[in-house]
C-alpha positions in Angstrom: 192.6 33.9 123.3 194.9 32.5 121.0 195.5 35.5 118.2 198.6 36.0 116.4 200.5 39.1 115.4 199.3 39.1 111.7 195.3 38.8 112.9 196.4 42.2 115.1 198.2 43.8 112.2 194.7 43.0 110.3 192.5 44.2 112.7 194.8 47.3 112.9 194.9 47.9 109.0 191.0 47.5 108.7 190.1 50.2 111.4 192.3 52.3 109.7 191.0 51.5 105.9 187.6 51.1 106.7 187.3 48.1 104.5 188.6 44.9 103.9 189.7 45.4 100.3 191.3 48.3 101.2 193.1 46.8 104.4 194.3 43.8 101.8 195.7 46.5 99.5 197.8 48.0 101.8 198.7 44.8 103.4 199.8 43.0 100.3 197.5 40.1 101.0 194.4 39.2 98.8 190.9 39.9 100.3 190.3 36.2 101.1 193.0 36.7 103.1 192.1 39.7 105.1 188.3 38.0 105.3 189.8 34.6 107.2 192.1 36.7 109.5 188.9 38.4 110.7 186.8 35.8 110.8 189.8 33.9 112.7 189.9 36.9 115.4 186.2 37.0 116.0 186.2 33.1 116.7 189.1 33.7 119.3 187.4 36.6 120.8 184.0 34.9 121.0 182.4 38.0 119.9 182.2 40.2 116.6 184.4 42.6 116.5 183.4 44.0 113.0 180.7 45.9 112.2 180.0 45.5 108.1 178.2 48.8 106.8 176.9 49.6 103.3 179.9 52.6 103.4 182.6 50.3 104.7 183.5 48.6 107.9 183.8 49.7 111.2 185.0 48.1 114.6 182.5 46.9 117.3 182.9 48.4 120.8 184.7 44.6 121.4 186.8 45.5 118.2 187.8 48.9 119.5 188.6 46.6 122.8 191.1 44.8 121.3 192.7 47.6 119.1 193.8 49.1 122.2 195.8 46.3 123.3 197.0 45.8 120.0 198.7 49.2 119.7 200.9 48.0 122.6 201.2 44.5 121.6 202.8 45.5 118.2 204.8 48.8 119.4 206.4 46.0 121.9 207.0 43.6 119.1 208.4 46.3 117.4 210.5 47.7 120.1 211.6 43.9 120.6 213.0 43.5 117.3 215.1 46.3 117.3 216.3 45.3 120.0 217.1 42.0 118.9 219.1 43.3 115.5 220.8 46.4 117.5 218.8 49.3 115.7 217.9 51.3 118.5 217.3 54.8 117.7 219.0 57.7 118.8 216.3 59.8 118.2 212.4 60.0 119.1 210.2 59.4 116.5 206.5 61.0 115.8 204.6 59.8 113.0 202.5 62.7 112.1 199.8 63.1 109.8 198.5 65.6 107.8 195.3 66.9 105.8 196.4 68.0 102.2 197.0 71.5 102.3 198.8 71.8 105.5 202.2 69.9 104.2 202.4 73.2 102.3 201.3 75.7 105.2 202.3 74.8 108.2 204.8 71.7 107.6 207.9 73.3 106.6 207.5 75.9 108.9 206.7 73.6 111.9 209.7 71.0 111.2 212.2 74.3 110.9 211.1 75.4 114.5 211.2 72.1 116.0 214.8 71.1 114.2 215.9 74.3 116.3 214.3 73.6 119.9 214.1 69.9 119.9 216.9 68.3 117.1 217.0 65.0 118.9 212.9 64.1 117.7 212.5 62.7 114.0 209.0 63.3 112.4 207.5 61.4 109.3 204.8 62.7 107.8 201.6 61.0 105.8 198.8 62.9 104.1 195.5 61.9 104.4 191.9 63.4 104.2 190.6 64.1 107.7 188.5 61.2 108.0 191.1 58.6 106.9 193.5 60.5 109.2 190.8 59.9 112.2 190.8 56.3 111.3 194.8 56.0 111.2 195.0 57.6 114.7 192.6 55.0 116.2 194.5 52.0 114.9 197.6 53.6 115.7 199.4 54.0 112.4 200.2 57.6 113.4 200.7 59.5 116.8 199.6 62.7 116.0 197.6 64.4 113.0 197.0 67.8 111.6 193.0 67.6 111.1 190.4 70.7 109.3 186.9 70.4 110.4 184.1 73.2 109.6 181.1 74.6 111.9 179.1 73.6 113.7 182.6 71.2 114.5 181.4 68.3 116.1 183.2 65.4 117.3 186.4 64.2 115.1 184.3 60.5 115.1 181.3 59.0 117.2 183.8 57.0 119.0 185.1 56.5 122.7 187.1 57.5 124.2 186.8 60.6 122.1 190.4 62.2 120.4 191.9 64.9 122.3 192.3 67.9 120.3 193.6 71.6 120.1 192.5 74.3 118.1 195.5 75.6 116.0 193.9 78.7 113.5 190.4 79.3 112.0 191.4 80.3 108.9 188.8 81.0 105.3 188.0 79.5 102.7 188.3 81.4 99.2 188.1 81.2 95.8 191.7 80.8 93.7 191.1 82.1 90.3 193.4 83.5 87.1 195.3 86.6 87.8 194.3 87.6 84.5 190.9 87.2 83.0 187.8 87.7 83.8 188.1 88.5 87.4 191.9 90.5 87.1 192.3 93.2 89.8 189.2 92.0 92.0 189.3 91.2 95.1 186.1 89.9 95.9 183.3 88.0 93.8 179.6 87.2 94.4 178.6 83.3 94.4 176.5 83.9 91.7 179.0 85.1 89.6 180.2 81.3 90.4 177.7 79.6 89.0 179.0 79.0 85.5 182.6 78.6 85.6 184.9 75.6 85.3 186.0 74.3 88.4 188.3 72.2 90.0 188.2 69.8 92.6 189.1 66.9 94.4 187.6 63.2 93.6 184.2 62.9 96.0 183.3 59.9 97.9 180.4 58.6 100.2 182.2 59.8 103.3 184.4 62.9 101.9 182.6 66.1 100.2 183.6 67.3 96.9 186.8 69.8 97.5 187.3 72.8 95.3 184.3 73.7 95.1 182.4 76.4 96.7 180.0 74.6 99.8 177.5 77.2 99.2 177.0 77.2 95.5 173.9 77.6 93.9 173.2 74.7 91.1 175.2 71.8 90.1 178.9 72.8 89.5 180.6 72.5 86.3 183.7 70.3 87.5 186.4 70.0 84.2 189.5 68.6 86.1 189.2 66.4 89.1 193.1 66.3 91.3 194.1 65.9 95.3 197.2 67.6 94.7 197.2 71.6 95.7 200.1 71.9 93.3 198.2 70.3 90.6 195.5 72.7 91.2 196.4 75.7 91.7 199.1 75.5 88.5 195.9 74.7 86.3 194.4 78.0 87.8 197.2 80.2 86.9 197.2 78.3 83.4 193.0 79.8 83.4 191.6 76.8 82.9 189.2 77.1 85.9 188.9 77.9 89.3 188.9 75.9 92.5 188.7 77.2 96.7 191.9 77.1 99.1 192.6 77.9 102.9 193.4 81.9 102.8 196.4 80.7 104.9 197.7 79.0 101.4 198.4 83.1 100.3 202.0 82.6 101.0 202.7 79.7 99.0 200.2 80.4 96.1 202.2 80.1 92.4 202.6 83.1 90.3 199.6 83.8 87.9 196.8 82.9 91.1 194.9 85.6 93.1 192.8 85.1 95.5 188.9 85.9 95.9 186.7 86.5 98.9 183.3 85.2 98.5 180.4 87.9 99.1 176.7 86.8 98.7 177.2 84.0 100.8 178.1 83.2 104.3 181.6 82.9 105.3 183.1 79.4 105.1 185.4 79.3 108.4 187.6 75.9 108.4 189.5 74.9 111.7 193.0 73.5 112.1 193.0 70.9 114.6 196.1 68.7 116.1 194.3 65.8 117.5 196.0 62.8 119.2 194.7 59.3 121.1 193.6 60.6 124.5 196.0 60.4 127.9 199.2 61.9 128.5 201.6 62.4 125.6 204.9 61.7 125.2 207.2 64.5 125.1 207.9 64.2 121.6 204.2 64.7 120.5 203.8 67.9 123.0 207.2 69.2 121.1 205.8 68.9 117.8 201.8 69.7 118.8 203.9 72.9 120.1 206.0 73.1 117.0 202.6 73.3 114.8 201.0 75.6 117.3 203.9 77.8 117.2 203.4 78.3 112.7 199.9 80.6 113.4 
């Protein structure tokens, strides 16, 4: 086969994207672009090695063939270059990534242990939803990530070799509402009594559910202010203008003005914290830092 480094850097970029707009976003190349570099791989490979879906695109079995070897084929290239320009590193870097309410739960804490048993080890961080996270640990953009999944918690992805994972916390889901208001003082609230009010959540796609807003409710919710940022959220809660659901774990981070609701009526909403990473031994880095997260229940 005859396939250069920027057809692997492709192939890499549109397992992790799911598409091939996406991939030529992040690449910096136009969608043309992106298309011919495919279409070039597959002539090389003699096979197809993507698999175009109505919700996106996802590798072939030959596709995931070749993503494996292009992990190491690039981490070399990489390794070769620095190298070449004398920019070794001292250190041992983990690129980790992150669902979005665990930078503010567990990351600080987790970096602060590991800073004090292993100093030599440098982690970056990336936040992602858990399915784009899933995605960036197959192509190999990141070596470990912080994932949530709920019950009946099946398989991270249908693919194979599956992700190895650990169980970090179970940890509920509840409401985040005005400290002053309508619900002041409570500590509880029955879903119906959630029927009506303003909530807010996180933008919805085909492959992500709406997030804010409570999984069991009855009705169509009333959503007045769509953000991804927890911040962002929870400061237009303590401002009253609406309501949306948070990890109890959040409790210790929570601005002033927001209390926090268990949900009767209902059945409990239990979410899973997960460190998931590509499956065989680790390095020692990654067990540090898996241990490092472990370590913030």
């Amino acid at each position: 086969m005859d396939i250069s480094s920027t057809g692997l850097r492709v192939l890499r970029q549109i397992a992790e994207s799911g598409s091939f707009t996406a991939a030529a976003t992040r690449l910096g190349y136009t969608q043309s672009a992106v298309s011919r570099q495919a279409a070039a791989l597959e002539r090389s490979a003699g096979t197809a090695l993507f698999e175009r879906r109505p919700d996106g695109v996802r590798l072939t079995p030959a596709g995931l063939t070749l993503l494996r070897h292009a992990r190491t084929i690039l981490d070399c290239l990489s390794a070769a270059e620095r190298d070449l320009t004398g920019t070794v590193s001292r250190t041992e870097l983990v690129r980790l990534g992150l669902f979005l309410s665990a930078g503010a739960a567990i990351l600080p804490l987790a970096l602060t242990r590991l800073a004090a048993t292993d100093p030599q080890i440098t982690v970056t961080t990336t936040e992602g939803t858990t399915p784009s996270l899933v995605r960036a640990l197959r192509a190999g953009s990141i070596d470990l990530a912080v994932l949530t999944s709920r019950p009946p918690h099946r398989p991270l992805d249908g693919e194979s070799p599956r992700l190895h994972d650990e169980t970090v916390m179970d940890t509920e889901l509840v409401v985040a509402v005005p400290s002053t208001g309508e619900f002041a003082g409570r500590t509880a609230v029955h879903v119906d009594e959630l029927i009506d009010v303003p909530w807010i959540a996180a933008p919805a796609s085909n492959a992500e559910p709406l997030l804010g807003v409570w999984p069991g409710l009855p009705g169509r919710p009333d959503v007045v202010h769509c953000a991804r940022d927890w911040l962002t959220k929870l400061q237009l809660v303590a401002g009253g203008f609406g309501v949306t659901t948070v990890p109890s774990r959040l409790s210790p981070v929570l601005p002033p003005g927001v209390s926090l609701l268990h949900v009767e009526g209902a059945p409990p909403e239990i979410r899973r914290v997960l460190v998931a990473r590509l499956p065989g031994r680790p390095t020692p880095a990654i067990t540090a830092v898996t241990r490092a997260i472990a370590s913030t229940t």
